[in-house]
N, C-alpha and C positions, 0 to 999 in steps of 0.2 A: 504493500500500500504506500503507494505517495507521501511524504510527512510534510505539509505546509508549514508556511509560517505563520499563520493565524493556529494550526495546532500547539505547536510550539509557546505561543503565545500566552494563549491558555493553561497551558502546566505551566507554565512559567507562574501565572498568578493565581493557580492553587496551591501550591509548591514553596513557591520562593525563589525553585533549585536557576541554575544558572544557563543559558541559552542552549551548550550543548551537551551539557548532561540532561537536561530536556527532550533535546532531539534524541541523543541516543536511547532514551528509555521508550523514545516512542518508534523507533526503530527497532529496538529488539522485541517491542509488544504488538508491533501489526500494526500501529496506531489505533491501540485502545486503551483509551484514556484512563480509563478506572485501573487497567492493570501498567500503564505507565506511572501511577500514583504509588500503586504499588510497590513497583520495581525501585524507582527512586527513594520510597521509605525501606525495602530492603537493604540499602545501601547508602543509607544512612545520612544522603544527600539531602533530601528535604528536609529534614528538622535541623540538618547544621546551618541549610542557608538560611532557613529564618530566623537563626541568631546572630547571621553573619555582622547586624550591623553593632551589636553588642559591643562593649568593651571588655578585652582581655588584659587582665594587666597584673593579674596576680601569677602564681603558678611557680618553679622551682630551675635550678640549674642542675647539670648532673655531669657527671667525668666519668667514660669510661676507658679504660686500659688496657690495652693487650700486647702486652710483650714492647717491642719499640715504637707502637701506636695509639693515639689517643684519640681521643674527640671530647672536645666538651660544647652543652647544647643550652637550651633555653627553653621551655615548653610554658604556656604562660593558658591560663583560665580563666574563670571570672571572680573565682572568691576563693580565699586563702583555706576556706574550709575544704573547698573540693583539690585542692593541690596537696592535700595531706590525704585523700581517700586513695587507699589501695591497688584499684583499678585504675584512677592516674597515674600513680607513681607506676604499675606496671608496662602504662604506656610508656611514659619516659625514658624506661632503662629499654623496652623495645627498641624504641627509635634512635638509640645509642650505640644498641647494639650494630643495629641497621647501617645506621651511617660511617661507622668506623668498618663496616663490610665493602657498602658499595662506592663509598670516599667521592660522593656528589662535587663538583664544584661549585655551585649556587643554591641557595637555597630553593629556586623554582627547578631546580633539576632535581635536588631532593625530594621535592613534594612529587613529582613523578614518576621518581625510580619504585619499580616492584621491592615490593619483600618477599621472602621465603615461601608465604604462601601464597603468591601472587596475586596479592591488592597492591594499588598503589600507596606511597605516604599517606595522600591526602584522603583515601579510598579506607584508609585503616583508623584516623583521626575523626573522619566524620561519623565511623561504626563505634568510635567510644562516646563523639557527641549524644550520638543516642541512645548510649545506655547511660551516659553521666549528667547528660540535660545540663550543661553548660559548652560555652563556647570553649573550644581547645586550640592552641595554634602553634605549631612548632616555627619559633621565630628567629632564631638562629642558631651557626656553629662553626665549629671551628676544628679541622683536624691540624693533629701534630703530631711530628714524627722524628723519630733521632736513633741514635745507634748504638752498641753494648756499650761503649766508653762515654755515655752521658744520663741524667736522670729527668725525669717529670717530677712536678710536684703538683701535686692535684689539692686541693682546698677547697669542702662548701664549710660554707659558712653559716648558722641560723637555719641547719638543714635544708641548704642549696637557695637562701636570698641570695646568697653570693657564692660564685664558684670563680676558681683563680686556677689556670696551669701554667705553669712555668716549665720552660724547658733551658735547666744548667749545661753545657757541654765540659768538658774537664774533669767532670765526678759521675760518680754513680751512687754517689749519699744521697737518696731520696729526701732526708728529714733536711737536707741544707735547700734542696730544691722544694721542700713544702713550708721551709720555713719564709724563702722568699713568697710563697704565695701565699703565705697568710700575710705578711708584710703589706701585700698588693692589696689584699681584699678592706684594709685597715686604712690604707692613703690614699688608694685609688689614682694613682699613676696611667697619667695618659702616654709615654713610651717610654721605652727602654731605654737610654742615655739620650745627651744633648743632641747627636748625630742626627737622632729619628726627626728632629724639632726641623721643621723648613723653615728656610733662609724668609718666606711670607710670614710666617706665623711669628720670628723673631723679631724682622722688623714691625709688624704690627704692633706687637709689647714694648719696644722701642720704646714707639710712637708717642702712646699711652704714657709708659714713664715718663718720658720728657716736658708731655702736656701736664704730668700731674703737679710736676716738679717746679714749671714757670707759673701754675697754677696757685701755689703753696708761696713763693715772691721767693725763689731760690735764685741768686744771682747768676746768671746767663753763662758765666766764666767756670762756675761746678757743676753744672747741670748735666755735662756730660760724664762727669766722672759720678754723679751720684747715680743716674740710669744703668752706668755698666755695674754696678754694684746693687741697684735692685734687680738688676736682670739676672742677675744669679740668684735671687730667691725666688723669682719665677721657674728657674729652670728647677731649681729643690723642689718645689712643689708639684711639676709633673714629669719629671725624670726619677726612675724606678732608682737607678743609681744614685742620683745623686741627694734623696733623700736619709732623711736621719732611720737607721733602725729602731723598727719600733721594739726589738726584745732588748737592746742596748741603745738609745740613744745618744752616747757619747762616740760611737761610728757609722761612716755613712754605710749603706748598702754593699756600694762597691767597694768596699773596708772587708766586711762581712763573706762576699763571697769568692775575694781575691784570698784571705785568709784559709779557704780550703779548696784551693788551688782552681778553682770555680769561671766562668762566664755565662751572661746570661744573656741566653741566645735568643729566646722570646719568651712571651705572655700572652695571656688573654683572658681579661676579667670580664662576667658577665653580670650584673647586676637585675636582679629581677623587676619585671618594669620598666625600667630606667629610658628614657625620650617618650615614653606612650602618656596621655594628656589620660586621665583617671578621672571617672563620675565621681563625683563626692556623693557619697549614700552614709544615711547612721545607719544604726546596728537595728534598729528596730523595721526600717523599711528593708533592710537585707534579709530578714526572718521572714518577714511577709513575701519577699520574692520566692525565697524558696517553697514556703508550704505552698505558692499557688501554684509550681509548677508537677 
């Protein structure tokens, strides 16, 4: 049977679901509607898009590891209650497992790539929206990879609000490599040394210092020597090295891991939530959402 786009149309606006997961379910049913409804709530498509407009912005980090590979991920919900249920958490470490498997390079390749049992990501996310009646979104990751002569350090934090991996090259002391990322999850270091910082971004803080400084009525003739001297506390504050340790702070980082013969080759902290603009709800209209669903 022919599948129009006035059919189309119509499951669209009983549904929710998205143009061509529409089509395809009316494709695979003859174009019959009541069993295209169907098929699209077998797969768990129609009730996720009609939350799709929701806010997710709760939900967990997680690290998984396997020998000289890692990944750490982000999965985010709607409420801090459902990121502690069980059948989440077992998504999570799914799609961990998943992704240090099939080593996606974007996150819209990941939502694509099959699993094991052949659904796709987004095909297996939506089959939990429907048993867990909240929005779920797998929102990012990150793999890392290194070799027998170096360490990860994996850190959640607050039971995955924050997760931190670090990858040390030079050791294989994991606790040197976890202690820098709980360091990270603590300061929240935007890179790795001054080197990462573009030549934009420094003159930008320049800029800034110098305005603050003729601002303040600093005489014209120090102002340059005072900016290069605040510009080093800018760079303390988002250079991983060049901050104070937080288990010693009388040495910096790079104190720390040049002491056990260490380099720190990367990072990647993920904070939960962190850029998504958040409903303000009390606790009382939050109780009420749930019993009604």
């Amino acid at each position: 049977m022919a599948i129009t786009a006035q059919m189309v149309k119509e499951l669209r606006e009983k549904t929710g679901a998205g143009m061509m997961d529409c089509k395809k379910a009316l494709q695979e049913t003859d174009g019959d509607m009541d069993k295209a409804i169907d098929f699209l709530r077998e797969k768990g498509i129609a009730k996720a898009a009609k939350k799709s407009d929701r806010i997710a912005a709760e939900g967990t980090t997680y690290i998984e590891v396997n020998g000289n590979e890692a990944v750490i991920i982000e999965v985010n919900a709607e409420t801090d209650f459902v990121a502690k249920n069980e059948g989440f958490q077992t998504l999570v470490q799914d799609l961990a497992k998943h992704l240090l498997k099939s080593k996606p390079t974007s996150i819209e390749e990941a939502h694509e790539s099959k699993m094991d049992n052949g659904v796709t990501v987004t095909e297996y996310v939506n089959t939990a929206i429907s048993k867990i009646g909240e929005k779920l979104t797998l929102r990012r990751f990150a793999l890392a990879t290194k070799t027998d002569a170096d360490a990860f350090g994996a850190y959640l934090h607050m039971g995955g609000r924050i997760g931190v991996l670090t990858v040390l090259t030079g050791t294989t002391d994991e606790s040197v490599a976890k202690d820098v990322a709980m360091h990270a999850a603590a300061l929240h270091p935007k890179y790795v040394s001054r080197d990462e910082v573009s030549a934009e971004e420094t003159e930008r803080e320049r800029e800034v210092l110098k305005q603050q400084a003729l601002n303040e009525g600093k005489p014209a003739n120090i102002v340059e020597k005072m900016v290069e001297g605040r510009l080093g506390k800018f760079f303390e504050d988002v250079c991983l090295l060049e901050q104070s340790f937080v288990k010693n702070p009388d040495e910096k980082v790079k104190q720390f891991v040049k002491n056990a013969g260490a380099s720190v080759a990367s990072f990647v902290r993920y904070e939960v939530g962190e850029g998504i603009e958040k409903r303000q709800e009390n606790f009382a209209e939050e109780v009420m959402n749930q019993v009604k669903k």
